[in-house]
N, C-alpha and C positions, 0 to 999 in steps of 0.2 A: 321809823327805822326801815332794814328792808322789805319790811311785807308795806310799806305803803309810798314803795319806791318803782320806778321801772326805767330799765338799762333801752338805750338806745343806739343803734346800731345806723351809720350812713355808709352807703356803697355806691362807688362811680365807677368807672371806666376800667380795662384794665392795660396794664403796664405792656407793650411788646407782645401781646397775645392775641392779636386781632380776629382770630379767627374762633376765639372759645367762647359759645354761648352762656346768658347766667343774668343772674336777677342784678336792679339796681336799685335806690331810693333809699328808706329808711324803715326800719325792722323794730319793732319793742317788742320789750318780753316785759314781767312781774317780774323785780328785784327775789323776790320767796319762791320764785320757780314756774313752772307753765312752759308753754310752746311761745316761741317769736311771731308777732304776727309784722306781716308785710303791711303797712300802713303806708305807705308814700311807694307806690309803683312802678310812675314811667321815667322819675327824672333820675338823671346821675345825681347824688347828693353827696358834699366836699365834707358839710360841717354839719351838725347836731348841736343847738344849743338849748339845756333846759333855762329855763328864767330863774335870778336865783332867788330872787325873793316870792317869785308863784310860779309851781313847778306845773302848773294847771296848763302854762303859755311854754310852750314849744316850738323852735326855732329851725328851718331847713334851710342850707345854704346849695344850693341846688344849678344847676347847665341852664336854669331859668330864674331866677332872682331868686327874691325871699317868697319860701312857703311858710307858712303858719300854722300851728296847733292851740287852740281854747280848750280845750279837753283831755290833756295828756297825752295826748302824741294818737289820740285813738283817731281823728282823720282831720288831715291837711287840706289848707286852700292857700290858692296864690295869693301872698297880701297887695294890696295898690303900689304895685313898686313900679318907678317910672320907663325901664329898661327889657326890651323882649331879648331873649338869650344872653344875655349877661348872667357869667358863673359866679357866684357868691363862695367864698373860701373860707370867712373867718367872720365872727360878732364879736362885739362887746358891748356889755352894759354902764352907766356912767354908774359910777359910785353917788355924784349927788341927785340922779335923779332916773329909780329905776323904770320908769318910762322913754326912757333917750337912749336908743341901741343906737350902737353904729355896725356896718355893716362893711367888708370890703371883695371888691372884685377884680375879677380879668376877663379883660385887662384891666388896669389896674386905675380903679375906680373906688373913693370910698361914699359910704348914704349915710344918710342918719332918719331914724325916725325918733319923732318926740310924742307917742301914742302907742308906745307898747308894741309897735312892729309892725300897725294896720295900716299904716301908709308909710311911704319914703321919699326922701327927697335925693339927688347927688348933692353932693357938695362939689364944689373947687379940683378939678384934678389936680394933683399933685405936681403935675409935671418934671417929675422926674427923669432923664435922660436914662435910657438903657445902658445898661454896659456891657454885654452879651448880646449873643444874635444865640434863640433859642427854637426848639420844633412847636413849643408853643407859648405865647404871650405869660407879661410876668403876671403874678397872684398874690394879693396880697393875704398873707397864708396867717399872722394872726397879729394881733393889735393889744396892746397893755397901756393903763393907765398909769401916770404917776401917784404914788399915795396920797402924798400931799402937795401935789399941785397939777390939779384935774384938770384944766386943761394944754397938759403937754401928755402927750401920748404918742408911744412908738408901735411901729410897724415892720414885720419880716416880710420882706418879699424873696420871691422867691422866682425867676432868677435875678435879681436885684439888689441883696444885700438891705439895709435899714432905712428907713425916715422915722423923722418926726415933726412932730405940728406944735407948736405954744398957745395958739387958740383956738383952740375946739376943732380941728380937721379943716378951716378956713384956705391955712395955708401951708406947706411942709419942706422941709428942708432934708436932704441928702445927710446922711450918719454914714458913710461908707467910705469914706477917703483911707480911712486906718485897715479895714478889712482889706481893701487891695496893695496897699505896703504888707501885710502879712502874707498874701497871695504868694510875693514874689519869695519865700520861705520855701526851699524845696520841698519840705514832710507840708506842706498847705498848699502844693499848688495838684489843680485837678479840673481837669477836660474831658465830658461825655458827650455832651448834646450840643455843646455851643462852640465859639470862637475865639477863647479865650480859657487860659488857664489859670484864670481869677475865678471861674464859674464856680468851686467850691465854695470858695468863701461868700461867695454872694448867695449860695443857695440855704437862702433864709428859710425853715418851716415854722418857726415858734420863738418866743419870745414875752417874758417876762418880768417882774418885780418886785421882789419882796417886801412887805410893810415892815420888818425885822432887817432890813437895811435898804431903804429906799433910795440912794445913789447910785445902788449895783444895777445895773441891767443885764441881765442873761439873753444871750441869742442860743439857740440850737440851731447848727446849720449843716452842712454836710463833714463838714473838717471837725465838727465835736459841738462843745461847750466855749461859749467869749465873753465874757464881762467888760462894761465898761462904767467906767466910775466919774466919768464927764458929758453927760450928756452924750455918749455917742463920737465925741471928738475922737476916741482912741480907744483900743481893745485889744484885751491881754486873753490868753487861751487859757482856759480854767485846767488845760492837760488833764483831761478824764480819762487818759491812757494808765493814770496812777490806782484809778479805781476800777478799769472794767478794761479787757481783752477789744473789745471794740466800741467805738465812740464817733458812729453816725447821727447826728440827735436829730430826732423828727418832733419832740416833742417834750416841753420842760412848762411845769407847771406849779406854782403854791397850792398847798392845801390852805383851804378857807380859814378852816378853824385854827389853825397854826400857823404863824407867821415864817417859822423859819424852820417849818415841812416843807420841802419840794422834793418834786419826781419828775423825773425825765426819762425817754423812751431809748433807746440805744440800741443801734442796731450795727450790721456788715456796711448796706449799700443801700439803695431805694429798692432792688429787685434783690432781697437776700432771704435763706431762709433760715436766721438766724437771730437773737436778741435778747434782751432784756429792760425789766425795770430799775432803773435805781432811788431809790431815796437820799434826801441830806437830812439829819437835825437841826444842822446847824446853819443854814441860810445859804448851802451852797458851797460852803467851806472844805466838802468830805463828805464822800458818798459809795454807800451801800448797798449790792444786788439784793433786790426788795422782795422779786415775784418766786415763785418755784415751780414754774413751770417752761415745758421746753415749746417756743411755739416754732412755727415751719414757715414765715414769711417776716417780713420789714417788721416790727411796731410799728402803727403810724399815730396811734394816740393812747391817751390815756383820761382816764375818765373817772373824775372827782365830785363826789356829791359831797351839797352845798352843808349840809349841816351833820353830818354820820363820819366823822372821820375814819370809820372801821371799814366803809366801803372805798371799794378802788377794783380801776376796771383795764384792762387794757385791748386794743384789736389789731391784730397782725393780719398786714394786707392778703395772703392767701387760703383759699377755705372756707372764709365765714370764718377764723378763730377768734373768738373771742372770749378771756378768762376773766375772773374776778374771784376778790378775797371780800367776805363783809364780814371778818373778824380780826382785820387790823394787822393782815400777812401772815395770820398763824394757820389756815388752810386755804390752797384756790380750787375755784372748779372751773371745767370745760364748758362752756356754752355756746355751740358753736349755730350760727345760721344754719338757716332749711338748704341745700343747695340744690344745683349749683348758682353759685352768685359771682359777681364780677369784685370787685377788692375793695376792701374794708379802710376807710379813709379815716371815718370820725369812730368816738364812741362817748357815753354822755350818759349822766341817771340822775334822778331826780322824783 
């Protein structure tokens, strides 16, 4: 349970502040309480992934490939990754075989390793054409398996909108033709950083699948929640405006243990200091502000351990905030980083 759990905390860069000093890398603490220790130092780190079947193996997606934890997160090495500065933004583990992570970057580049994470290969770029001109290369921000048919798995990018691949990341195909018809929707269209005011809908952070309806795929992108119930061909707005005051999604997730638990992160903007968590029971269908607490920057994740459904964690990019409930929402606490630190990307326990 949580005394033989530890929250993990990734920090990169920060947003428009160039000038503010502060820590980066990745930070653990004891799930039962303790101080954070700083365990991965000098790299910006995007992602945190515990392993879910050995929480021993520790995953950094980092401004320099894959770093690696055998130990619990207690110290990191570079694994054999073939690529020097390539940022790592997102992992996934195969369902049939958890030795076989895949890994993706930016630009936008996906690996796989089949040894538990200690070497990598690239695969195939994707080649997918941009469709934005962005201030930085697109990211492939997170990757989902199909239930029951492993090897077609989709991808958010981010500024990019969707792929997908039918064999194992070999080859992938554009899901984004319907995101840009919805673009031209005036309450969906939105212009910050690029050349185009299709950039909301393409700005992909997360993306999911429920075993409790494995047709639907949820995107979280900057215009809300999208479901598509075709492979990607077409996407309908789940209008999270019905359940919550603002509906930024940075972040949408299944609980392991429950097929048709999910939580998504919801915020103002990508620089806001405002948000929440929501829950569904129901697969998605209707959903509930989960968390109670007020934090003071974006959500950028949310953080689900693999077998305790009573834990759940979330990190709001400014501060070091970081809160968690390990009693199933019925109280959270504060636990925020040593500061000062640059902004809170991932967060992750195990």
């Amino acid at each position: 349970m949580a005394a033989q759990s530890n929250i993990y905390a990734g920090v990169a860069g920060y947003v428009g502040r160039p000038d503010e000093k502060g820590s980066v890398g990745v930070f653990r603490r004891a799930a039962d309480g303790g101080e954070w220790q700083h365990v991965l130092t000098h790299l910006e780190t995007h992602t945190v992934l515990v392993h879910p079947t050995d929480p021993s193996v520790v995953f950094a997606g980092t401004m320099d490939g894959v770093w690696r934890s055998t130990d619990r997160g207690a110290t990191f090495q570079r694994a054999n990754f073939p690529d020097k500065g390539k940022q790592i933004w997102s992992f996934l583990v195969d369902s049939r075989d958890a030795k076989r992570i895949y890994a993706g970057g930016s630009p936008v580049d996906v690996y796989r390793s089949d040894d538990c994470g200690a070497s990598w290969r690239r695969l195939p770029n994707p080649g997918i054409k941009d469709r934005a001109t962005a201030p930085f290369a697109v990211r492939v921000m997170r990757m989902v398996q199909h239930p029951t048919r492993p090897n077609e798995i989709y991808a958010a990018l981010e500024v990019n909108g969707v792929i997908r691949t039918t064999d194992g990341g070999e080859t992938w195909e554009d899901c984004s033709a319907d995101l840009l018809r919805l673009s031209e929707l005036p309450h969906l269209k939105s212009k910050i950083v690029s050349d185009t005011f299709a950039e909301g809908m393409l700005d992909g952070h997360a993306i999911t699948i429920s075993p409790a309806d494995p047709d639907a795929l949820v995107l979280a992108c900057r215009m809300g929640l999208f479901r598509s119930a075709d492979k990607g061909r077409s996407w309908q707005d789940m209008e999270m405006k019905r359940f919550s005051p603002i509906t930024y999604g940075r972040d949408v997730k299944v609980a392991p243990q429950d097929p048709k638990t999910m939580y998504c992160a919801l915020s103002v903007a990508a620089s806001s200091k405002d948000g929440g968590l929501y829950r569904s029971q129901d697969a998605g269908k209707t959903w509930k502000r989960f968390d109670k607490v007020q934090v003071h920057g974006t959500i950028m994740s949310v953080g689900l351990h693999q077998t305790d459904p009573k834990q759940v964690y979330i990190g709001a990019r400014y501060q070091g905030e970081v809160f968690g409930t390990q009693d199933g929402g019925e109280t959270w606490a504060s636990m925020p980083l040593p500061g000062p630190v640059k902004d809170v990307y991932s967060v992750a326990c195990g």
